[in-house]
Backbone as JSON, one array per atom type, in Angstrom:
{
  "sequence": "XXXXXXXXXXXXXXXXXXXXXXXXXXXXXXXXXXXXXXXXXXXXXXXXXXXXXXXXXXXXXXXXXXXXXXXXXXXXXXXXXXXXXXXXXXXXXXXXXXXXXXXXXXXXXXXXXXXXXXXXXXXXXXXXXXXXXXXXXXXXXXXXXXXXXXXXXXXXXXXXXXXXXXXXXXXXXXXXXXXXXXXXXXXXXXXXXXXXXXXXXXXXXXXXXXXXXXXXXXXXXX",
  "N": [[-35.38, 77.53, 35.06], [-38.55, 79.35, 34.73], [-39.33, 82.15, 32.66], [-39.22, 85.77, 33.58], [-42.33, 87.16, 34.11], [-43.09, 89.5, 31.19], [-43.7, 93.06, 30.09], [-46.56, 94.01, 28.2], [-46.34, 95.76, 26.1], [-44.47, 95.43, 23.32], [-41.73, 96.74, 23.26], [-40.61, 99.84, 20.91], [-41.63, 98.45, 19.09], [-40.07, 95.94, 18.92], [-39.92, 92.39, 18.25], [-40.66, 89.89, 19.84], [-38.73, 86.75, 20.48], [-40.53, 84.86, 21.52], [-44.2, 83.37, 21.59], [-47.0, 85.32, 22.81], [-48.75, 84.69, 25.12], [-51.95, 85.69, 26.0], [-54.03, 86.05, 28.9], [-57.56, 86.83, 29.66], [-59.75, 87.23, 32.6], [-62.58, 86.99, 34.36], [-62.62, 87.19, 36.75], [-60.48, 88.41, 39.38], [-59.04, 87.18, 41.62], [-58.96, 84.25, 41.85], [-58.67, 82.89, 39.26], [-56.71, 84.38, 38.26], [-54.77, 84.26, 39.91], [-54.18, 81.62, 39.91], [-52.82, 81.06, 37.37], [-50.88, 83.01, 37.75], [-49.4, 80.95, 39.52], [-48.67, 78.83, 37.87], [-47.25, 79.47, 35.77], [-44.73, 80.42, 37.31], [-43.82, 78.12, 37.94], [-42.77, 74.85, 37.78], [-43.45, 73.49, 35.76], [-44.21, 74.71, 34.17], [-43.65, 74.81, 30.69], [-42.7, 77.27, 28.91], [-42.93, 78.17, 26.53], [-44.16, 80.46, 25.6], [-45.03, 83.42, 26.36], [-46.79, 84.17, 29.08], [-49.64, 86.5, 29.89], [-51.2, 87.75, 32.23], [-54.26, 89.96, 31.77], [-55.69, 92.04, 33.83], [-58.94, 93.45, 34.25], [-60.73, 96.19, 35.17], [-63.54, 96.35, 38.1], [-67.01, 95.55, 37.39], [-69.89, 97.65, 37.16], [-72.28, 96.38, 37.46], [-71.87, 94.14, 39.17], [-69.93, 92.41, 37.78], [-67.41, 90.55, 35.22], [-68.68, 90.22, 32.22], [-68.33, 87.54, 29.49], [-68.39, 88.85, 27.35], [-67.49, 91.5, 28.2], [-64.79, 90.87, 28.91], [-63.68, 90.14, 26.32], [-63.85, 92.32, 24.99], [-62.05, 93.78, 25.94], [-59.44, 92.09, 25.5], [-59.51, 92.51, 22.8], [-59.3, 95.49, 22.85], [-56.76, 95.43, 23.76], [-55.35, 94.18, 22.08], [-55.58, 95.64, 19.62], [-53.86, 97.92, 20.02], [-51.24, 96.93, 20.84], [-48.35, 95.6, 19.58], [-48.97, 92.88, 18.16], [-48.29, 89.28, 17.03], [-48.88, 87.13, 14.54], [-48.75, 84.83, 15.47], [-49.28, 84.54, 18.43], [-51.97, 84.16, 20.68], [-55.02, 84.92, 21.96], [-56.87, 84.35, 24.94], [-60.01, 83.76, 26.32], [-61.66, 83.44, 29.82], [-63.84, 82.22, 31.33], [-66.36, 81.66, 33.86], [-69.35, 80.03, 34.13], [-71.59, 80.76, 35.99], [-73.9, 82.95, 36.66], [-74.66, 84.16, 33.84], [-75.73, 83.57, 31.76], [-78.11, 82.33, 32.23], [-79.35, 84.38, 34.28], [-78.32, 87.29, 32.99], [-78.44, 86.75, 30.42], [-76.84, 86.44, 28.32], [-76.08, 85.01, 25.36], [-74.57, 81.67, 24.75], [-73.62, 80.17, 22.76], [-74.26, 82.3, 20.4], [-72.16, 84.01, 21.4], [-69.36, 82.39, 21.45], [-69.46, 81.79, 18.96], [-68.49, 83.47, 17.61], [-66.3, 84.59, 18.97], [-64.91, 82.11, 17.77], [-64.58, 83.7, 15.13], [-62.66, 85.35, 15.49], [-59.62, 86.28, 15.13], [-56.98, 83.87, 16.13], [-58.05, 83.69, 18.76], [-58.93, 82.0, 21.93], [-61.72, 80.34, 24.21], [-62.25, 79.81, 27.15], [-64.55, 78.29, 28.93], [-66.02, 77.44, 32.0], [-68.14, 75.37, 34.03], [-69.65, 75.13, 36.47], [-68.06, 77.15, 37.69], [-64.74, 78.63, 37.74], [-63.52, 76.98, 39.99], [-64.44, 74.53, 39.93], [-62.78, 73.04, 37.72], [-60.51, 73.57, 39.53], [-60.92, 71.88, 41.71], [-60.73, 69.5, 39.62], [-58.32, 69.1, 40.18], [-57.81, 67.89, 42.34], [-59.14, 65.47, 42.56], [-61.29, 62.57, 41.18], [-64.39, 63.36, 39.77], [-65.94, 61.1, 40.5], [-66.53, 60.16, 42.72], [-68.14, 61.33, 43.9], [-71.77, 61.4, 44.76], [-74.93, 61.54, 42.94], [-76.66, 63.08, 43.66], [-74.96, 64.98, 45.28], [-73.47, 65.64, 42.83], [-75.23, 66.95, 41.65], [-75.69, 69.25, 43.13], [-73.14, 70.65, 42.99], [-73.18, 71.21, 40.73], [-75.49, 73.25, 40.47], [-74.02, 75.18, 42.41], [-74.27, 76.5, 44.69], [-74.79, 79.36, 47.07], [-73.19, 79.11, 50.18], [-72.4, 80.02, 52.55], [-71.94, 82.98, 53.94], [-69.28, 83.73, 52.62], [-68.7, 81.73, 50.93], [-69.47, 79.38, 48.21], [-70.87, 76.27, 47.2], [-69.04, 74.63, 45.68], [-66.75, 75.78, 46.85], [-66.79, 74.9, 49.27], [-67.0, 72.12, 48.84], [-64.03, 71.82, 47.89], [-62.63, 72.78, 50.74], [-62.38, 70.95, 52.14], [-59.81, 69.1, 50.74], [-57.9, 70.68, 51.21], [-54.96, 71.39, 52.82], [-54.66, 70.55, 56.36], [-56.28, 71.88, 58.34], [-56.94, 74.27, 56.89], [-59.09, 75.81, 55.02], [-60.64, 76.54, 52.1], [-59.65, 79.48, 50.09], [-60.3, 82.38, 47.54], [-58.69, 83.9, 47.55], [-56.16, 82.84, 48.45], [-52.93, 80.87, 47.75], [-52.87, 79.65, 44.61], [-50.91, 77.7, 44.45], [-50.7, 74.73, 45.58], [-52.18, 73.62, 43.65], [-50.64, 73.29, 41.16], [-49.23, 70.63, 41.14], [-50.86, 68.94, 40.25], [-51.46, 69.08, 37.93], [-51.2, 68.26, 35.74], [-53.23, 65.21, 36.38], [-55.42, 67.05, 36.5], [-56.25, 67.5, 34.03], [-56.65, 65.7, 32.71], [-59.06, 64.67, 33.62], [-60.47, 66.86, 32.94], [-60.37, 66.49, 30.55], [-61.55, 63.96, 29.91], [-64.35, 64.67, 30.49], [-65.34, 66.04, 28.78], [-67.48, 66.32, 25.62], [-68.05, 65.89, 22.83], [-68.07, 67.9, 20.02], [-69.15, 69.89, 21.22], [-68.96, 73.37, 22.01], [-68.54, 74.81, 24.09], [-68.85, 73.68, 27.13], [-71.52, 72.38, 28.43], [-72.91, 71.39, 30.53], [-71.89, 70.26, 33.72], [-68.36, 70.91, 33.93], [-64.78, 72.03, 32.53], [-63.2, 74.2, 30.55], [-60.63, 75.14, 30.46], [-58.55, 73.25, 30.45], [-58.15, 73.16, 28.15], [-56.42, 75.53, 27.39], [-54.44, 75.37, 29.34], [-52.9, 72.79, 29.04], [-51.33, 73.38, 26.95], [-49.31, 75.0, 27.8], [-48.07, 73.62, 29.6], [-45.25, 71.34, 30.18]],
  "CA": [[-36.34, 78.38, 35.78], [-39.42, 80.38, 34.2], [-38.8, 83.42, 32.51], [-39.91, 86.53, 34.6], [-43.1, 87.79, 33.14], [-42.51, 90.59, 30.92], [-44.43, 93.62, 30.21], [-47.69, 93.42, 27.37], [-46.54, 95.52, 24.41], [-43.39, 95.04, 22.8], [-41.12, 98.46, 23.49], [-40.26, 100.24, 19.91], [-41.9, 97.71, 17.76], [-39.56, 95.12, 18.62], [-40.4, 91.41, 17.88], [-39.9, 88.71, 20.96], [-38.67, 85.48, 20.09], [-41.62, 83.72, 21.94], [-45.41, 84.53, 21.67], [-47.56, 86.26, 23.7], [-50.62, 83.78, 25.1], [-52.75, 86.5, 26.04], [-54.95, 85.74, 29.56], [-58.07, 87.75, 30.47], [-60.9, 86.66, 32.98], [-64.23, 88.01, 34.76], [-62.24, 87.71, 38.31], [-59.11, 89.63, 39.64], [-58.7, 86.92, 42.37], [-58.85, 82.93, 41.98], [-57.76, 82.3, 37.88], [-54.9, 85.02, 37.93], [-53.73, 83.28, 41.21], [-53.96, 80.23, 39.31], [-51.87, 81.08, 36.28], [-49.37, 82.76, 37.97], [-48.5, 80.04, 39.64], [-48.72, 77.95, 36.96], [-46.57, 80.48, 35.03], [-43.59, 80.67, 38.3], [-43.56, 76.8, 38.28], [-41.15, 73.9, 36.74], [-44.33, 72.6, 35.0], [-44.28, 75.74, 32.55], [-42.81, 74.37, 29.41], [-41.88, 78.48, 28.39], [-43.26, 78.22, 25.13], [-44.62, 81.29, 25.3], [-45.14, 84.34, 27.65], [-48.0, 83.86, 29.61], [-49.75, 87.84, 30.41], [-52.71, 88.25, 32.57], [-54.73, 91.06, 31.6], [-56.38, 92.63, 34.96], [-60.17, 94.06, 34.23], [-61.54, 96.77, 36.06], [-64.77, 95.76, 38.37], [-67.95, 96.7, 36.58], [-70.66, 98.33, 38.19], [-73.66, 95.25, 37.42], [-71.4, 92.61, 39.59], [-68.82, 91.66, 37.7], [-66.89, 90.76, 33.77], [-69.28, 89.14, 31.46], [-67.53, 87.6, 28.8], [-68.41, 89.74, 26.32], [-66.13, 93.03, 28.57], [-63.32, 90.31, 28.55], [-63.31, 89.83, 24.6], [-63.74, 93.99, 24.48], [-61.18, 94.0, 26.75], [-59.12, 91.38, 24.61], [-59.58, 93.47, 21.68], [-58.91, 96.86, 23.31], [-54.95, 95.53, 24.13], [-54.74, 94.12, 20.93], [-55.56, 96.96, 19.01], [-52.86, 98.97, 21.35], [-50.12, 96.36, 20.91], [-47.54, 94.99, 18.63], [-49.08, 91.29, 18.39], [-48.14, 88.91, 16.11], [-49.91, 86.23, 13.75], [-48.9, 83.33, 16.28], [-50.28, 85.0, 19.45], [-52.9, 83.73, 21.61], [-55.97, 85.38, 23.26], [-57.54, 83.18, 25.84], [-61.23, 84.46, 27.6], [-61.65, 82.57, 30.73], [-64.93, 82.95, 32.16], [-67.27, 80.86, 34.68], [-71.2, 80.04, 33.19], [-72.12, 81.03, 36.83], [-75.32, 83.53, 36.08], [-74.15, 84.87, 33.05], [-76.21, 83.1, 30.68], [-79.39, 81.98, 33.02], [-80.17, 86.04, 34.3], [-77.7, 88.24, 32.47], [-79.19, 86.26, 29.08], [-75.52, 86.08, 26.96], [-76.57, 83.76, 24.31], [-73.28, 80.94, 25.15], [-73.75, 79.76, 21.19], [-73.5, 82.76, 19.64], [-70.38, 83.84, 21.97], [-68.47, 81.05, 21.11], [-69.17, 81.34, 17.21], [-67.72, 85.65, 17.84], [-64.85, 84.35, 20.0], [-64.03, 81.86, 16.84], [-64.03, 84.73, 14.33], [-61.36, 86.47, 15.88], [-58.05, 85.67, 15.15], [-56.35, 83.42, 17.47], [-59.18, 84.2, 19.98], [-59.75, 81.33, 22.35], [-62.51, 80.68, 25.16], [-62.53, 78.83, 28.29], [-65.8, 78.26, 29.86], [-65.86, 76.76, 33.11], [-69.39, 75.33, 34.19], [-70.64, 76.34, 36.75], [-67.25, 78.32, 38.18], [-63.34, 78.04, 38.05], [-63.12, 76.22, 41.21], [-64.38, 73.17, 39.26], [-61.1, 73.11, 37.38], [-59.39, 73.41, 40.62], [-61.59, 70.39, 41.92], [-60.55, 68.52, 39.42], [-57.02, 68.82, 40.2], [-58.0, 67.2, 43.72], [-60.22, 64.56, 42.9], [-61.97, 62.91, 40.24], [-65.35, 63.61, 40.22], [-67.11, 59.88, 40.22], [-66.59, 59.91, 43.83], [-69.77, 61.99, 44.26], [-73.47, 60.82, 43.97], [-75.8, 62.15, 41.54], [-77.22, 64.42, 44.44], [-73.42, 65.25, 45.1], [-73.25, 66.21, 41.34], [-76.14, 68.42, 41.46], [-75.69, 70.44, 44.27], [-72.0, 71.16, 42.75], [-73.95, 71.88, 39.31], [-75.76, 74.59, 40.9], [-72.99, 75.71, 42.9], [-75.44, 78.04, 45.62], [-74.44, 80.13, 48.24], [-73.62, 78.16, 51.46], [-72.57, 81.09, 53.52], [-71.57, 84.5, 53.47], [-68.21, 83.58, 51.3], [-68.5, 80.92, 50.27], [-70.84, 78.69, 47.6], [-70.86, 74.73, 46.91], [-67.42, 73.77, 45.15], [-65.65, 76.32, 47.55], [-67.01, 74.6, 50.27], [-66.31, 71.16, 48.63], [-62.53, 72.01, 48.18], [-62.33, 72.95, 51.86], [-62.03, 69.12, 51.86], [-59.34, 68.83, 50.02], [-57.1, 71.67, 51.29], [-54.16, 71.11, 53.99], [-55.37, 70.36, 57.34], [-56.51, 73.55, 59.46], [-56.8, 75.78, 56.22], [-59.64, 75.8, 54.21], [-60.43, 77.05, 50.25], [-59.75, 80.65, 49.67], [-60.33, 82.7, 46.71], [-57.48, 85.29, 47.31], [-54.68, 82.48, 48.88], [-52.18, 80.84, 46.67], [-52.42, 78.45, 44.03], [-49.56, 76.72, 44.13], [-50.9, 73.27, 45.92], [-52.68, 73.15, 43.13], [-50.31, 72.69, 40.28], [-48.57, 69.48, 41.21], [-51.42, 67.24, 40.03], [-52.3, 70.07, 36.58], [-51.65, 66.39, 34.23], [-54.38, 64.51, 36.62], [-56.88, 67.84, 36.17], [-56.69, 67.81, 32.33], [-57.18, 64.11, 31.97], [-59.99, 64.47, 33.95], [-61.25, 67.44, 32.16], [-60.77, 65.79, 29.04], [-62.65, 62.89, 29.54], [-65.59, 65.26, 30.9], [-65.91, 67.3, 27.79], [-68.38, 66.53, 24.72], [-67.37, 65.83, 21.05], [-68.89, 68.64, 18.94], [-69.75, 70.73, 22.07], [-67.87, 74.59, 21.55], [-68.83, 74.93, 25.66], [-69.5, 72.49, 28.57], [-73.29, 72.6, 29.04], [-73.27, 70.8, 31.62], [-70.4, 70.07, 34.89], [-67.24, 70.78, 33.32], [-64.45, 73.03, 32.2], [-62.54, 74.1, 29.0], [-59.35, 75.47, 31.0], [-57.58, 72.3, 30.5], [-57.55, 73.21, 26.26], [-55.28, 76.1, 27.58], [-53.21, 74.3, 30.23], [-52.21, 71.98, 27.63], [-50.44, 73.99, 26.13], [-48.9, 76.16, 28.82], [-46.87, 72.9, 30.69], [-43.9, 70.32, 30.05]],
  "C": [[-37.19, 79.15, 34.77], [-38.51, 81.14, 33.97], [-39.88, 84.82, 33.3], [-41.05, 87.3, 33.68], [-43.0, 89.04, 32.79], [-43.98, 91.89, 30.57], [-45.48, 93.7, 28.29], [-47.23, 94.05, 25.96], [-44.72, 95.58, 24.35], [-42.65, 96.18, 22.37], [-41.15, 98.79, 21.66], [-40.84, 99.14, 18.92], [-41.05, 96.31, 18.23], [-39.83, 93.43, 18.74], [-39.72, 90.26, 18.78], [-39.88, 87.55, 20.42], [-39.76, 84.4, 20.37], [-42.62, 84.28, 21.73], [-46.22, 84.68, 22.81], [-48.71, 85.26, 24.26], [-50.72, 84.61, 26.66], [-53.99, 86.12, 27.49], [-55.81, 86.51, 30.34], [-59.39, 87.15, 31.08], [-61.48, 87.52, 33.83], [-63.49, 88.29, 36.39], [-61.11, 87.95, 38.27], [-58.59, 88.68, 41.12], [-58.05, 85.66, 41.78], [-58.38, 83.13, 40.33], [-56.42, 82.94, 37.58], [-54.13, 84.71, 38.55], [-52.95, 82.22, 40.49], [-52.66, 80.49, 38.06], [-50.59, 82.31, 36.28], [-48.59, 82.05, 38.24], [-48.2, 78.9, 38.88], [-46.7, 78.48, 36.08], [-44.41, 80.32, 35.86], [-43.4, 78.81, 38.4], [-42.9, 75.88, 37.75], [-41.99, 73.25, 35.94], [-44.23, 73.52, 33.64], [-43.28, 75.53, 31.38], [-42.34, 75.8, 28.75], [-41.71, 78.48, 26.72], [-43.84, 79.37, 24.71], [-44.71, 82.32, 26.37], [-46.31, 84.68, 28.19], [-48.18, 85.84, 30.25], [-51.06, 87.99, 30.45], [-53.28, 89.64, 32.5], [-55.75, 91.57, 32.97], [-57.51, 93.28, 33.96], [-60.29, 94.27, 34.88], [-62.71, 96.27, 36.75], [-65.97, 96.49, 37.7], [-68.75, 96.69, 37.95], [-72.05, 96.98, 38.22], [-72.96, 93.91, 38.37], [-70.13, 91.99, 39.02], [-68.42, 91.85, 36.1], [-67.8, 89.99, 33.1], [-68.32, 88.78, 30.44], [-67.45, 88.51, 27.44], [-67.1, 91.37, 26.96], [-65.08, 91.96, 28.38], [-62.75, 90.49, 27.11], [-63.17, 91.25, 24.11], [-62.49, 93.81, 25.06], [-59.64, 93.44, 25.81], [-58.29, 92.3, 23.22], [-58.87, 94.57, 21.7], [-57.08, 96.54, 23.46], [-54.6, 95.05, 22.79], [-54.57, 94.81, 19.76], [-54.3, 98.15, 18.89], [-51.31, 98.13, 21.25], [-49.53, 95.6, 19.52], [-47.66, 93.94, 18.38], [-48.83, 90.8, 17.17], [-49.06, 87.48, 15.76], [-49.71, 84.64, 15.02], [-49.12, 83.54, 17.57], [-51.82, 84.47, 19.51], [-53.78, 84.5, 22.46], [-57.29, 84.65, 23.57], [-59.03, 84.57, 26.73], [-61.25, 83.4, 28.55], [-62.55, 83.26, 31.6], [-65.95, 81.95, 32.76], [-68.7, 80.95, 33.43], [-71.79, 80.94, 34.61], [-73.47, 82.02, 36.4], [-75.64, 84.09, 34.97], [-75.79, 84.75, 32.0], [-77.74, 82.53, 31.31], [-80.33, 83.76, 33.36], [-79.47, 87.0, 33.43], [-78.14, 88.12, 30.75], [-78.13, 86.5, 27.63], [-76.3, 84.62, 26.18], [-75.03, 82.98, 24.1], [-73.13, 80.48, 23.39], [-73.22, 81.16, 20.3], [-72.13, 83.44, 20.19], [-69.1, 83.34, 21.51], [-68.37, 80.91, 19.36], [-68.08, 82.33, 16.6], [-66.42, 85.27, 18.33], [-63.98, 83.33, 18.41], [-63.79, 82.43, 15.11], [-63.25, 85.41, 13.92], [-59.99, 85.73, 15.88], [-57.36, 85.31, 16.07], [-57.1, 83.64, 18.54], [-59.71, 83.03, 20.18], [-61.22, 81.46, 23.31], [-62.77, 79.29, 25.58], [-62.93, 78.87, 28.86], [-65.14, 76.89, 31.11], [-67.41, 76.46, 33.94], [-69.34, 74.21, 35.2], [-69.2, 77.12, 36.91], [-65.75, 78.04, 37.9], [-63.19, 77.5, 39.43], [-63.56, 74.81, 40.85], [-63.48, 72.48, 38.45], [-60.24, 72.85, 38.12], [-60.15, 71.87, 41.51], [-60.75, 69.23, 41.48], [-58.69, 68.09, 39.89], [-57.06, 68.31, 41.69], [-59.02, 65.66, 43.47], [-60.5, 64.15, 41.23], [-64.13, 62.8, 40.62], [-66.85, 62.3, 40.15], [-67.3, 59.77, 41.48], [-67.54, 60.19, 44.85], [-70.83, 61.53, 43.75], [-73.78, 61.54, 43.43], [-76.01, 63.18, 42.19], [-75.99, 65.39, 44.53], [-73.22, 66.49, 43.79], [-74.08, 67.4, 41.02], [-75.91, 69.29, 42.28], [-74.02, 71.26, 43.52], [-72.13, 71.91, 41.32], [-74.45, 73.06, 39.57], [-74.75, 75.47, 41.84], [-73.56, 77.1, 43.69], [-74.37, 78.56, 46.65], [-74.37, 79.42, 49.37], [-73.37, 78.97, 52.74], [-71.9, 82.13, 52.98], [-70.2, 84.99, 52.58], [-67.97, 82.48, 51.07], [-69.5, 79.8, 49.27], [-70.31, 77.15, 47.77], [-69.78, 74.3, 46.58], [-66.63, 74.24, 46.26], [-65.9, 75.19, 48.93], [-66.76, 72.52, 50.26], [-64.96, 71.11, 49.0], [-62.2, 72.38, 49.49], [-61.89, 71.49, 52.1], [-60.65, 68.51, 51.98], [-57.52, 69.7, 50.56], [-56.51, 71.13, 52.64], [-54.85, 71.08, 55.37], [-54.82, 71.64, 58.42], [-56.21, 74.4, 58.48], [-57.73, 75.08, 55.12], [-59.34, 76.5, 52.41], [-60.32, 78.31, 50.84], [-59.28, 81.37, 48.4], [-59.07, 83.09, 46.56], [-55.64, 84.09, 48.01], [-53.94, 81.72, 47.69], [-52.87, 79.87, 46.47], [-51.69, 77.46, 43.58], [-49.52, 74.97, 44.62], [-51.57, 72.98, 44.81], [-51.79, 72.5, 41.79], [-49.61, 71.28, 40.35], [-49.4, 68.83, 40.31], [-52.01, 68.55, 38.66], [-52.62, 68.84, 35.33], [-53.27, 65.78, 34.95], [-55.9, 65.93, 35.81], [-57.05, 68.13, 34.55], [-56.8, 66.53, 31.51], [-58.48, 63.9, 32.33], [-61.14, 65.64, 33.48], [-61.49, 66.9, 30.85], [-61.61, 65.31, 28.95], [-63.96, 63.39, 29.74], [-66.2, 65.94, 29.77], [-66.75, 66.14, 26.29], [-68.19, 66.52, 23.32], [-68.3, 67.03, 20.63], [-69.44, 70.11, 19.79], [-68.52, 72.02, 21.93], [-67.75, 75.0, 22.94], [-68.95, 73.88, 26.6], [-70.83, 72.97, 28.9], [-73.72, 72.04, 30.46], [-71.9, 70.29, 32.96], [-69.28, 69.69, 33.52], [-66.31, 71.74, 33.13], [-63.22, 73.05, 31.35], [-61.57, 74.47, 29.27], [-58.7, 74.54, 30.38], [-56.98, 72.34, 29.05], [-56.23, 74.54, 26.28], [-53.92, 75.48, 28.32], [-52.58, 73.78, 29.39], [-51.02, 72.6, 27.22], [-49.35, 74.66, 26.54], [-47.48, 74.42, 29.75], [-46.09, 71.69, 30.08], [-44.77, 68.88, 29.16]]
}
C-alpha cells in the first residue's frame, strides 16, 4: 500500500529516507485531484513522497507560472530539502502566454537554472493529459484537432476538451473539474506512450497539442 502523505518540512532537521518530489500548479482543483490519486494508488512505485503544494487564488484570474516557481522557491527556502529532491511546476499554456505575454522560452531556460526545478506544460490545458489517458488522439480530424487546440468556452463550465471527455466518462456522469480522478489512472502507461510520441525532439515545451506531465508520471509509477 502507498505511504500516507506526510507533512512538507522535515520536523527538527531530520533527514527522510525517500525524497521529496515537490508538486505545485496554477489550479487547486483538476491536477491535485489527479496526483492524489495517482499518489493513493497501486501504480505509485513509492520512490519518493509525492507533496502538493496548494496556491492561494490571485486576484488577475488565476497562477501564472511564474507565482508557481515563486511559490516553489518560497517552500524551499523554508524547508529542509535535500540535493536529490524534485520541484515540478505544472501549468496549462491556456492564455498565459497569448494575453498575459510570459515569454514560454525564457521560462523554461529560469525553471532549468534552478536546481532540480522541473516544468510541465500542458498545451492548451491539463485535461489534454487526461484525454490522453482515454483515447489516442488520431481518432479526431484535423478540424477535431483544432477546435481541441483552442480549447474555447462551450458553456458556462465548461470549454472544448472538458466537453470532449464528457465522452469518455461512465455513462450518466459527465467530466468534472472538482470529481475524482481515479478512473483515470488505470490506463496512466497508455497516456504517457501517447504523450511521448506527441512531444518534439529539442522542444523544452509543447508548442503545439500536447503535454509534458507524462516526464513526471514516469517517474512517479511501477
Amino acid at each position: 500500500m502507498p505511504r500516507e502523505p506526510q507533512k512538507l518540512v522535515r520536523p527538527g532537521g531530520h533527514l527522510h529516507p525517500q525524497k521529496f518530489i515537490v508538486i505545485a500548479s496554477e489550479d487547486s482543483k483538476t491536477s491535485p485531484k489527479y496526483f492524489s490519486a495517482l499518489r493513493d494508488s497501486d501504480k505509485f512505485n513509492e520512490s519518493g513522497i509525492i507533496e502538493i503544494i496548494q496556491l492561494p487564488p490571485r486576484t488577475h484570474g488565476g497562477n501564472s507560472p511564474r507565482d508557481i516557481k515563486k511559490q516553489i522557491l518560497d517552500e524551499e527556502s523554508d524547508t529542509n530539502f535535500r540535493a536529490g529532491d524534485e520541484f515540478w511546476v505544472v501549468s496549462d499554456r491556456d492564455q498565459w502566454e497569448t494575453i498575459h505575454h510570459i515569454d514560454f522560452d525564457r521560462f523554461a531556460d529560469e525553471c532549468a537554472k534552478e536546481k532540480n526545478m522541473y516544468w510541465a506544460l500542458s498545451n492548451p490545458c491539463f485535461e489534454l493529459w487526461l484525454l490522453l489517458h482515454c483515447t489516442d488522439l488520431s481518432i479526431f480530424t484535423k478540424t477535431e484537432l483544432t477546435e481541441i487546440y483552442r480549447n474555447k468556452r462551450i458553456t458556462n463550465h465548461k470549454n472544448t476538451i472538458e466537453k470532449v471527455l464528457d465522452r469518455f466518462m461512465p455513462k450518466g456522469r459527465g467530466y468534472s473539474k472538482t470529481g475524482s480522478k481515479k478512473l483515470f489512472i488505470p490506463n496512466v502507461e497508455k497516456a504517457i506512450l501517447r504523450a511521448r510520441s506527441m512531444s518534439v525532439p529539442g522542444e523544452l515545451y509543447p508548442h503545439k497539442l500536447g503535454s509534458d506531465v507524462y516526464k513526471l508520471v514516469e517517474e512517479l509509477i511501477k
